[in-house]
Backbone as CSV, one residue per row, in Angstrom:
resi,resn,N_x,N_y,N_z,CA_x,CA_y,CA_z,C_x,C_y,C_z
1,UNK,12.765,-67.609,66.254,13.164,-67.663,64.849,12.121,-66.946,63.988
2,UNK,12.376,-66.366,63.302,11.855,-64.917,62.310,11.399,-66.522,61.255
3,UNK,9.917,-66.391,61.108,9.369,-67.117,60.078,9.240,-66.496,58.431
4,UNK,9.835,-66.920,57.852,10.504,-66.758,55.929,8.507,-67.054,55.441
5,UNK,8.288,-65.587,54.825,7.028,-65.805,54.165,7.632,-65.586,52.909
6,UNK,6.231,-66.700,51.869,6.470,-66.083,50.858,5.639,-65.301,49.863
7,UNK,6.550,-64.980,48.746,6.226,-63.540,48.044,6.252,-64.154,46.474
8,UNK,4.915,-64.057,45.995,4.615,-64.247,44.198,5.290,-62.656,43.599
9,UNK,5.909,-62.774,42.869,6.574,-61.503,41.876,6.324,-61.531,40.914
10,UNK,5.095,-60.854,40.191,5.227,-60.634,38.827,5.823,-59.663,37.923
11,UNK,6.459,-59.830,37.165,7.371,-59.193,36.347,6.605,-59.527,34.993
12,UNK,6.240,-57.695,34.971,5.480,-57.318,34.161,5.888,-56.167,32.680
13,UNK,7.002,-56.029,32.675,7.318,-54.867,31.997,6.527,-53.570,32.155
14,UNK,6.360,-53.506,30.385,5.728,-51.959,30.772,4.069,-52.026,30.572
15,UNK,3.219,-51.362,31.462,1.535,-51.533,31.851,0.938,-50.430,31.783
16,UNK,-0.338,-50.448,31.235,-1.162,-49.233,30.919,-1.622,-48.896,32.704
17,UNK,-1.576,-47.566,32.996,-2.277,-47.623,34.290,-3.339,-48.337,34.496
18,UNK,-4.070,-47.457,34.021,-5.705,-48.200,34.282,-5.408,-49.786,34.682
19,UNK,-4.895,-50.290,33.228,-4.629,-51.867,33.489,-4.000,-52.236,34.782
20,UNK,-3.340,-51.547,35.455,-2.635,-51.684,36.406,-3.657,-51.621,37.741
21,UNK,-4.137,-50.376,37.891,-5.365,-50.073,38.757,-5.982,-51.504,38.834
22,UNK,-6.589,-52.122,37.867,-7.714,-52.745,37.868,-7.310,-53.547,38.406
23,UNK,-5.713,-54.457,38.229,-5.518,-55.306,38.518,-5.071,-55.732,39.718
24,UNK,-4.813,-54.546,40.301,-4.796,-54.608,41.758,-5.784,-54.977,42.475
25,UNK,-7.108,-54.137,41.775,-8.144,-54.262,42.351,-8.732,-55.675,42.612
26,UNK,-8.205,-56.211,41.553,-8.505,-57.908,41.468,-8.265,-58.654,42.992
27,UNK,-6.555,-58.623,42.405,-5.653,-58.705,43.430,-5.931,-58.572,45.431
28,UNK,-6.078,-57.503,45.321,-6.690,-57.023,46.564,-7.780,-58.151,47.288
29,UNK,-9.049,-58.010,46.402,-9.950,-58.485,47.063,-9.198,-60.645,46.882
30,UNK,-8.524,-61.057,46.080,-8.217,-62.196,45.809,-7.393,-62.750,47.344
31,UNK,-6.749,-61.186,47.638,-5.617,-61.930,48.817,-6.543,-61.934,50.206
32,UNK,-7.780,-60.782,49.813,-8.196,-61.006,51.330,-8.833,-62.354,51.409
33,UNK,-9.074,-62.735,50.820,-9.596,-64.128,50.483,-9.675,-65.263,50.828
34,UNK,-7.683,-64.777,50.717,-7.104,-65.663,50.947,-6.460,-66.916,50.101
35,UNK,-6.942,-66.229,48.359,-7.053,-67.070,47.478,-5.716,-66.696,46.482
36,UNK,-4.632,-65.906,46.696,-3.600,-66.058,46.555,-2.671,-65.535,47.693
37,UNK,-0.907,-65.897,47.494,-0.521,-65.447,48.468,0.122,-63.735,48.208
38,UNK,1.124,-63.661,49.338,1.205,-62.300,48.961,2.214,-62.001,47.809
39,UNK,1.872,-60.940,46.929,1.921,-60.616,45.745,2.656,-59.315,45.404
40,UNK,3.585,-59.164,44.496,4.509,-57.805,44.247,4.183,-57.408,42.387
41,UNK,3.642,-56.666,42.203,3.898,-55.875,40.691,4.888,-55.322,40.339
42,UNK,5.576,-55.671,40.262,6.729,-55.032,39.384,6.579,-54.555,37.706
43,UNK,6.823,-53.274,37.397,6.375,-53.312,36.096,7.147,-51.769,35.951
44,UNK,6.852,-50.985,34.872,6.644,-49.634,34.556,5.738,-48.795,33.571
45,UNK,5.420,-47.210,33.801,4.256,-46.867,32.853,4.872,-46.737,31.918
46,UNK,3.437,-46.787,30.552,4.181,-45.126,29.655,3.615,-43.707,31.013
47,UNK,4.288,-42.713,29.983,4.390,-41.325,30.606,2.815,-41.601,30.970
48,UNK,2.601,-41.065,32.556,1.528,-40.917,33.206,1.613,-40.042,34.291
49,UNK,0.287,-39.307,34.469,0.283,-38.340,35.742,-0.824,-38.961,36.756
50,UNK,-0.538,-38.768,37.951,-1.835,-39.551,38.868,-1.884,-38.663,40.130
51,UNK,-3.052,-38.444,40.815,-3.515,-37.698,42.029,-3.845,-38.806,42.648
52,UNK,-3.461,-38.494,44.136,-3.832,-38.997,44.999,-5.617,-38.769,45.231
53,UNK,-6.104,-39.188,46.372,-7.309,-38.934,46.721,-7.754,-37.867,47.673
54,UNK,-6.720,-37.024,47.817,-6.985,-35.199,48.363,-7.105,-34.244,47.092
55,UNK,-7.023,-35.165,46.100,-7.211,-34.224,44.540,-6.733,-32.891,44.617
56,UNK,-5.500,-32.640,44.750,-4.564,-31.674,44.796,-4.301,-30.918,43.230
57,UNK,-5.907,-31.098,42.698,-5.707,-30.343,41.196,-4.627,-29.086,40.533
58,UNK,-4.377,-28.189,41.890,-3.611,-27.221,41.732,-2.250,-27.333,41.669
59,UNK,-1.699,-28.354,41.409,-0.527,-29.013,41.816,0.133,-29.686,40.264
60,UNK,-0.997,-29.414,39.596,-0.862,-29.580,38.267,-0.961,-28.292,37.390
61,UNK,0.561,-28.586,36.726,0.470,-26.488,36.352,0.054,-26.129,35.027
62,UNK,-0.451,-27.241,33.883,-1.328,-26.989,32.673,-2.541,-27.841,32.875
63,UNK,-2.631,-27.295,31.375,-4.360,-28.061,31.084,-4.122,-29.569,30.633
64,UNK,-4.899,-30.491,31.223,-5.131,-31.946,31.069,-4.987,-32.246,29.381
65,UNK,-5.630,-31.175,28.668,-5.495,-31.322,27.403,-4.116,-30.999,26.459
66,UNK,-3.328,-30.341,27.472,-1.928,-30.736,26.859,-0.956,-31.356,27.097
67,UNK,-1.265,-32.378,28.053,-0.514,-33.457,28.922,-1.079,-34.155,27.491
68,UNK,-2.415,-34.609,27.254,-3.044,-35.372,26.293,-1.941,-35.063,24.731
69,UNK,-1.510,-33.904,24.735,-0.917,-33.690,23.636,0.539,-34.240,23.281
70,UNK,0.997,-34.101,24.914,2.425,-34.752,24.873,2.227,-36.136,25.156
71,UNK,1.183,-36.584,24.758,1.163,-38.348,25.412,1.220,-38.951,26.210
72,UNK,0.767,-37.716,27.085,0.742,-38.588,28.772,-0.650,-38.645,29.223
73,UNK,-0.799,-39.348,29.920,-2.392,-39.312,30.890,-2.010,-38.663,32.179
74,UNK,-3.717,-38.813,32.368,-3.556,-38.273,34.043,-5.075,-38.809,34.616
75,UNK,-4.678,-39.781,35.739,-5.416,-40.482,36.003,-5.805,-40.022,38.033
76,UNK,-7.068,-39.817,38.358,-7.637,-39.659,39.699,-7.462,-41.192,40.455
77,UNK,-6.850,-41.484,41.467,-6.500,-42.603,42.623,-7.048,-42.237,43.866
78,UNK,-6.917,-43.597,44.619,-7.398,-43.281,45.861,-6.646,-43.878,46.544
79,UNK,-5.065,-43.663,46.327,-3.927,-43.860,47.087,-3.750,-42.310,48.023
80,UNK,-2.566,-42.441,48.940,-2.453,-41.177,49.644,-1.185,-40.450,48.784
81,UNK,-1.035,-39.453,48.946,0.429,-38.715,48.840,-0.438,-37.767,47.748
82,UNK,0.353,-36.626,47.108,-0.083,-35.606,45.849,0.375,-35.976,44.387
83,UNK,0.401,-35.571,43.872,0.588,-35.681,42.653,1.799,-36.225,41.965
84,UNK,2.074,-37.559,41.472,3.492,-37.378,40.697,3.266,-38.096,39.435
85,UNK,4.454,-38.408,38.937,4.163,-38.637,37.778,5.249,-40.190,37.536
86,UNK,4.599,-41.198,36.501,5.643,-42.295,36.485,5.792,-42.805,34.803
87,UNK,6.684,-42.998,34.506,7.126,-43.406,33.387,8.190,-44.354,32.748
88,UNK,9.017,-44.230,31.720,9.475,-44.725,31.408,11.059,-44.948,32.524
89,UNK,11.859,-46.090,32.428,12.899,-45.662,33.354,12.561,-45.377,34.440
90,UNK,11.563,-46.337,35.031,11.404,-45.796,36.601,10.622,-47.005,37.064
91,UNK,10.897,-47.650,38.081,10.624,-48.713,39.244,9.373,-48.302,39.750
92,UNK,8.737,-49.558,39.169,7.322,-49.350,40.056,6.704,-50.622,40.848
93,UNK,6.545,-50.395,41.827,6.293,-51.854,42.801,4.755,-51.298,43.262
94,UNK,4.236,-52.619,42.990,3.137,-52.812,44.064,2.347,-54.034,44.610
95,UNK,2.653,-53.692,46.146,2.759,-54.621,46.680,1.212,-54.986,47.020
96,UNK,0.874,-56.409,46.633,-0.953,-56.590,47.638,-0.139,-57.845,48.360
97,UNK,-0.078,-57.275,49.416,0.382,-57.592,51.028,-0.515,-57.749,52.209
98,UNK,-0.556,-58.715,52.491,-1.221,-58.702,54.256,-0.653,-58.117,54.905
99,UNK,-1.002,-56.996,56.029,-0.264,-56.715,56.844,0.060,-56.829,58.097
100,UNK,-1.381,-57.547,58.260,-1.896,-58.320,59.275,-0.509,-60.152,59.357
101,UNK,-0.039,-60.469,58.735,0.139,-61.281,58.331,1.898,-60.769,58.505
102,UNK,1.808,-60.134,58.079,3.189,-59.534,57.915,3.512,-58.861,59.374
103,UNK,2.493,-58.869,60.093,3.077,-58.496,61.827,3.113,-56.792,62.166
104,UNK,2.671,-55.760,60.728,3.249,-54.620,61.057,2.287,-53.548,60.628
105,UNK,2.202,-52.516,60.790,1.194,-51.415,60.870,1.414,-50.719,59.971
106,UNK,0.428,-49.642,59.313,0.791,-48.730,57.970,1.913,-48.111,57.782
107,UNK,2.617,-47.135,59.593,3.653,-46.495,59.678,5.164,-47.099,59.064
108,UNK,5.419,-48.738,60.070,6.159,-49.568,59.484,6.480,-50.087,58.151
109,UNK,4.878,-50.156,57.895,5.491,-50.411,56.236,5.508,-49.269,55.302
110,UNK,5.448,-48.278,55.404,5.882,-47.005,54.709,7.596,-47.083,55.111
111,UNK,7.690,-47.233,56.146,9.498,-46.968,56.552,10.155,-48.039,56.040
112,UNK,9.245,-49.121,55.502,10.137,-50.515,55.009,10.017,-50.138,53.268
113,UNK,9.260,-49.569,53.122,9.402,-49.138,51.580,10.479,-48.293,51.137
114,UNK,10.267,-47.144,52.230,11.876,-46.415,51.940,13.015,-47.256,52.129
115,UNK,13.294,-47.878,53.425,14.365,-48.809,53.559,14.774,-49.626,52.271
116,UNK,13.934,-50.043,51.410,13.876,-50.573,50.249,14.762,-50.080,49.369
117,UNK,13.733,-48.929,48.694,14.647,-48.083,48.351,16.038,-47.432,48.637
118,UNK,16.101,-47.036,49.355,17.269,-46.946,50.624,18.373,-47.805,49.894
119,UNK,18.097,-48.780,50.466,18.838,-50.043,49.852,19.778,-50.263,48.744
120,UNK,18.779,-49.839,47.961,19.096,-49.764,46.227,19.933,-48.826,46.157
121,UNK,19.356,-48.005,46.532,20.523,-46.817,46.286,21.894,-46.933,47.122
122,UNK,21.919,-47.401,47.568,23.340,-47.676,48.776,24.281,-48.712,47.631
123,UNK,23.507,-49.507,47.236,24.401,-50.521,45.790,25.010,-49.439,44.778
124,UNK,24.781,-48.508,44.499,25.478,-47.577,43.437,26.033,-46.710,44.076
125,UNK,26.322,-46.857,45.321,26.999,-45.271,46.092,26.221,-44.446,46.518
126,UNK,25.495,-44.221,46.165,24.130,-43.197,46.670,23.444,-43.634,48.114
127,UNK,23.695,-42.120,48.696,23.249,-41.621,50.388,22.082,-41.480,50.270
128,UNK,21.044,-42.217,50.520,19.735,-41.680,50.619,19.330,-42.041,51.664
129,UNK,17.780,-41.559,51.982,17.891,-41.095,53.064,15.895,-41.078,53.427
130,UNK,14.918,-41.620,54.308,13.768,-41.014,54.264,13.338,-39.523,54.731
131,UNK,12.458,-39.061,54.380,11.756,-37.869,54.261,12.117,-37.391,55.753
132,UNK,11.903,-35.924,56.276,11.700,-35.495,56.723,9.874,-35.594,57.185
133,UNK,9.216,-34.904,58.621,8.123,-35.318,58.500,7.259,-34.670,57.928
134,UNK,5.986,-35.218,57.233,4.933,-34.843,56.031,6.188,-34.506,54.445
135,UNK,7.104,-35.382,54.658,7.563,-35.801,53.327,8.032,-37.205,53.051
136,UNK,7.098,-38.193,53.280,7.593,-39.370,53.104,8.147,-39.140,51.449
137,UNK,8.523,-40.744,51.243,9.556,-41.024,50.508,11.437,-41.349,50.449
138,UNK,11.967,-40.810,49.501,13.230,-41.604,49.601,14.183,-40.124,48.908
139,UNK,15.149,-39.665,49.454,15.703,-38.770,48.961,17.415,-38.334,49.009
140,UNK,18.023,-37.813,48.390,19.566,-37.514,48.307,19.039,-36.188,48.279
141,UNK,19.679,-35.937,49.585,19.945,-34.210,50.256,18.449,-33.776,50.268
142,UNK,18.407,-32.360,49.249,16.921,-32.017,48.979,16.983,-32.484,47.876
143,UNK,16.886,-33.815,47.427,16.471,-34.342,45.989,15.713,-35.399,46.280
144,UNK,14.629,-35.573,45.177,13.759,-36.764,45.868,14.190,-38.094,45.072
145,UNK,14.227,-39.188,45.631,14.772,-39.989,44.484,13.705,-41.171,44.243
146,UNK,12.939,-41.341,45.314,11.631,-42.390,44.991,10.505,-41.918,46.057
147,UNK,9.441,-42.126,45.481,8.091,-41.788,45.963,7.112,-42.753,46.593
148,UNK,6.505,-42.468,47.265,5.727,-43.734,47.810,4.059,-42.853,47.783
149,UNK,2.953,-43.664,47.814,2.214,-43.607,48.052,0.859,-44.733,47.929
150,UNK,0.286,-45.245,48.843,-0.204,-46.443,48.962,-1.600,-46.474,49.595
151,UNK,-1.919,-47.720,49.090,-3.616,-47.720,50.299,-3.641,-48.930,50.777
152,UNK,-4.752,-48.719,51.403,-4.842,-49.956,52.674,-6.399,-50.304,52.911
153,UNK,-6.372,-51.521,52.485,-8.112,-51.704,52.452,-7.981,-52.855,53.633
154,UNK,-8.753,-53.233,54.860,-9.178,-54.486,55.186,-7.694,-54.939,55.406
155,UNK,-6.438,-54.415,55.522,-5.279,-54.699,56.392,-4.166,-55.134,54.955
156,UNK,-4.558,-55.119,53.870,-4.478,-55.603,52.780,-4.049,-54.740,51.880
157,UNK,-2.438,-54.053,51.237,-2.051,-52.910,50.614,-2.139,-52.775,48.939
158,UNK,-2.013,-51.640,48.321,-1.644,-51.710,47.275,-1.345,-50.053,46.973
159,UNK,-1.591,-49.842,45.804,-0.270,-48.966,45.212,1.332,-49.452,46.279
160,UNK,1.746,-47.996,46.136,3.046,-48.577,46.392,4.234,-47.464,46.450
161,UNK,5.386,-47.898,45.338,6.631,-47.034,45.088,6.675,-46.964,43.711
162,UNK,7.683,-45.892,43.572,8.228,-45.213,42.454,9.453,-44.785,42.343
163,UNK,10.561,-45.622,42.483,11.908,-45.129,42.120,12.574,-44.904,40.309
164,UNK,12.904,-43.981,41.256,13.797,-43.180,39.618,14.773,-43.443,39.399
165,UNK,15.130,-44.713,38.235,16.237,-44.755,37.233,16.524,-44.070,36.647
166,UNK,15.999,-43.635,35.661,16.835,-42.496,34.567,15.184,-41.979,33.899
167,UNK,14.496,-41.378,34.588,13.435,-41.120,33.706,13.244,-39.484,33.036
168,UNK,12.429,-39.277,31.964,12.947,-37.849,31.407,12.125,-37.060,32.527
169,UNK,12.939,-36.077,32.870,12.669,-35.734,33.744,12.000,-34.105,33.588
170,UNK,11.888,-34.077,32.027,11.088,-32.876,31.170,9.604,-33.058,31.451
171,UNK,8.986,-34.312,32.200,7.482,-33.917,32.590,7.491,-33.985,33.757
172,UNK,8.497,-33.727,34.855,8.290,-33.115,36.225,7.769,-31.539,36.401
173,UNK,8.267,-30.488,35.087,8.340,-29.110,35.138,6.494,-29.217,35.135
174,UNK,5.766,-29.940,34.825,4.591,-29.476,34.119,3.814,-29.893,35.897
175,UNK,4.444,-30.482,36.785,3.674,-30.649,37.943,4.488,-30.110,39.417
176,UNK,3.692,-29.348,40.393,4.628,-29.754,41.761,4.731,-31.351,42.476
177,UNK,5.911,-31.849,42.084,5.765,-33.289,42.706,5.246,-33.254,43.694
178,UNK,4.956,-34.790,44.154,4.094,-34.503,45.797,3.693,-33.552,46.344
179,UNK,3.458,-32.352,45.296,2.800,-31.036,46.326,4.098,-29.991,46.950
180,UNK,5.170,-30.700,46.818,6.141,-29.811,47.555,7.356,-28.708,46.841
181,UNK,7.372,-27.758,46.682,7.870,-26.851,45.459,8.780,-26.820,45.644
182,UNK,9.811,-26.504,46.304,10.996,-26.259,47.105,12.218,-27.434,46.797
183,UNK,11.942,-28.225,46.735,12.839,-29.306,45.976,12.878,-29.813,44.902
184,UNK,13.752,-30.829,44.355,13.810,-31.416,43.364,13.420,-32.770,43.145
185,UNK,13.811,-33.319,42.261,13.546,-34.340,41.695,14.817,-34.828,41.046
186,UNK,14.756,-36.462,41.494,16.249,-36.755,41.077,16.040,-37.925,40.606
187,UNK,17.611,-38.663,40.365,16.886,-40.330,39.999,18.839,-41.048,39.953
188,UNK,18.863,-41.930,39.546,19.804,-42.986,40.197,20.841,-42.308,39.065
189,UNK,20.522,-42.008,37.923,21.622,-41.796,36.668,22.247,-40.529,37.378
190,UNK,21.482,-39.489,37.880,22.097,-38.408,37.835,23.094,-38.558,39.534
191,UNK,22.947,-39.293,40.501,22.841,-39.418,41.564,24.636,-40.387,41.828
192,UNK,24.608,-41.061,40.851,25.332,-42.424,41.363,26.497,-42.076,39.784
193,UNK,27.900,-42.551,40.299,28.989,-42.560,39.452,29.370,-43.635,38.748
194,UNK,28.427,-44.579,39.215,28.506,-45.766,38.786,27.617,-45.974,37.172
195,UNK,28.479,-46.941,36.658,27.678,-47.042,35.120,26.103,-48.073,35.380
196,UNK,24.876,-47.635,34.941,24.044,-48.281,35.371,23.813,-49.578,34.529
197,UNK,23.184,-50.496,35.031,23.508,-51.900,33.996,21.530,-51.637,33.825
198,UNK,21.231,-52.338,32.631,19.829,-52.428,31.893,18.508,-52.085,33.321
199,UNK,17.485,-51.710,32.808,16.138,-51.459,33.420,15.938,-53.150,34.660
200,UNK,16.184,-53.929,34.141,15.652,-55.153,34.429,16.303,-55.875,35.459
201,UNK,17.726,-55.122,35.433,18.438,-55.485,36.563,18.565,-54.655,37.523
202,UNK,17.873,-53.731,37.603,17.644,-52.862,38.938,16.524,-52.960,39.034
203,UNK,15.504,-53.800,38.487,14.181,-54.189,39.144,14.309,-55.226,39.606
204,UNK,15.282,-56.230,39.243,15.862,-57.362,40.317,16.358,-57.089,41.633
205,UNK,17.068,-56.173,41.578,18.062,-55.737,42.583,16.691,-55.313,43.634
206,UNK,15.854,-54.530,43.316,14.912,-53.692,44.150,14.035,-55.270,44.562
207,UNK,13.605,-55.574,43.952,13.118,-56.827,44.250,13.421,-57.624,45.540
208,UNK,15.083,-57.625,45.534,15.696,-58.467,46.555,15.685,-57.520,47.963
209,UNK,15.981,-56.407,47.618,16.039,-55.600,48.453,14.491,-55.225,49.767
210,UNK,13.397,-55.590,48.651,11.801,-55.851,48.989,11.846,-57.111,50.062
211,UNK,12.265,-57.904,49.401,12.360,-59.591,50.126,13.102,-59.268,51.727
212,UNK,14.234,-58.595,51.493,15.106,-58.977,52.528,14.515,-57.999,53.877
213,UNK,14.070,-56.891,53.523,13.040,-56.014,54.315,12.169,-56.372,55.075
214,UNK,11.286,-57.588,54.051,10.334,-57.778,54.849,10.043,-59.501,55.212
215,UNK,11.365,-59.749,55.271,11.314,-61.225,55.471,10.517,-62.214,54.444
216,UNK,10.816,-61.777,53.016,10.085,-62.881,52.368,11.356,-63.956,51.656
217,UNK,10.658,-65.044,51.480,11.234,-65.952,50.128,10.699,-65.681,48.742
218,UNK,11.071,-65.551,47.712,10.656,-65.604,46.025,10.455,-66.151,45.400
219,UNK,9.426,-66.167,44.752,8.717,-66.918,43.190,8.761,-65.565,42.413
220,UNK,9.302,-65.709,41.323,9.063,-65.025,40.168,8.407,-65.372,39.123
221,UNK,8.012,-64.940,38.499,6.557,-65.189,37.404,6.385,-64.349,36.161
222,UNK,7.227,-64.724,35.309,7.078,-64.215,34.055,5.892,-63.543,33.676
223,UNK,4.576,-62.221,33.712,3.541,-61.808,33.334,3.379,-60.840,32.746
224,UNK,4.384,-60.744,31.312,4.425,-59.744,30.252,3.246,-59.267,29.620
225,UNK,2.176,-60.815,29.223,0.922,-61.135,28.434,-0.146,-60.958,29.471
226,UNK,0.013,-60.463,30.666,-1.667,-60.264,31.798,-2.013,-59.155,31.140
C-alpha cells in the first residue's frame, strides 16, 4: 500500500522575487530540519526576468536598464535551466520537498513536474507533452507551455515550475527563453478552446494535479500577508 504523505500549501498570491528567494531559503534549511513538513508555494510575480546559475547573459537581448524601464527586474539564481521570465497570469509552484522522503531521484521528479503540468493541460483539451532531450519542460508541438527549473540542496528541492495562463507575452521578445531560439512560447489561453475560469482556479486545479503525482494529502494555508 502506497503511503499518503502530507503536503502544507501556501497560497500566496502575487510575491516580490527576492521575497520569494529568501523564503525558500528559510524554508529549505527549516525542512531539512525537519521542523516543518513538506511544503508547496504557490503564488505569482510581477513582471520578472531570472538566470539560472550557468549565467547565460547572452540570452538576454537588451540592456538590464531597459527591462528596469518597462518594470521588470532581472534577478541572478542558482536554480538550473536558462533564462525565462515569470509574471503576471502565470503558475508558479515551489516545491521544498524531501526527496529522500518522497522515495525518488532528481530525474523523477523533474518528469513528475511535467506530468503535473501535463495534467492541467489535458483538463482544457490541450496535448502536451515533455521536452525532447536537453529541453525539459512542458510543451504543445514546438510551443512551450510551462518551464521548470529547480535546485536541490541536501536531498531537499526548491525553485520549481512556471506554467502559462495567459501571460503578456510582449516580454518574451526581449529574451531567448530557456536559451532555445527555434521555438515558441505559449500558454493555456492561446492553446485550449475552452473559456478559462479566474487565476485562482487553475492554481487549484495545478495544485491537485501536484498532490495526485506525488502521492500527497492537503493542507492549504491562506499566506497573502508572509
Amino acid at each position: 500500500m502506497r503511503v499518503i504523505r502530507h503536503l502544507e500549501v501556501w497560497k500566496m498570491g502575487t510575491v516580490n522575487y527576492l521575497d520569494a528567494l529568501k523564503l525558500q531559503e528559510k524554508l529549505v534549511a527549516d525542512r531539512k530540519a525537519q521542523m516543518i513538513p513538506d511544503t508547496l508555494l504557490s503564488l505569482q510575480h510581477p513582471p520578472t526576468f531570472t538566470l539560472g546559475k550557468r549565467r547565460t547573459d547572452h540570452n538576454l537581448l537588451i540592456p538590464e536598464s531597459e527591462l528596469i524601464n518597462m518594470g521588470a527586474q532581472l534577478h541572478y539564481t542558482q536554480r538550473g535551466g536558462d533564462i525565462t521570465y515569470h509574471g503576471p497570469h502565470q503558475a508558479i509552484f515551489y516545491p521544498i520537498v524531501s526527496l529522500r522522503d518522497v522515495g525518488i531521484g532528481a530525474r523523477a521528479y523533474v518528469e513528475k513536474l511535467e506530468l503535473t503540468m501535463i495534467e492541467l493541460a489535458a483538463l482544457y483539451g490541450v496535448q502536451a507533452c515533455g521536452g525532447r532531450k536537453g529541453e525539459t519542460g512542458v510543451w504543445v508541438g514546438q510551443r512551450k507551455i510551462g518551464a521548470i527549473g529547480v535546485r536541490i540542496q541536501s536531498g531537499i528541492t526548491s525553485h520549481g515550475l512556471a506554467f502559462n495562463i495567459d501571460p503578456d507575452m510582449s516580454y518574451y521578445k526581449h529574451i531567448v527563453p530557456c536559451g532555445i531560439s527555434d521555438k515558441e512560447i505559449t500558454s493555456l489561453r492561446r492553446e485550449s478552446n475552452s473559456e478559462l475560469p479566474d487565476d485562482e482556479v487553475i492554481h487549484e486545479q495545478l495544485v491537485s494535479c501536484f498532490a495526485r503525482q506525488f502521492g500527497f494529502s492537503i493542507t492549504s494555508l491562506d499566506k497573502h500577508d508572509v
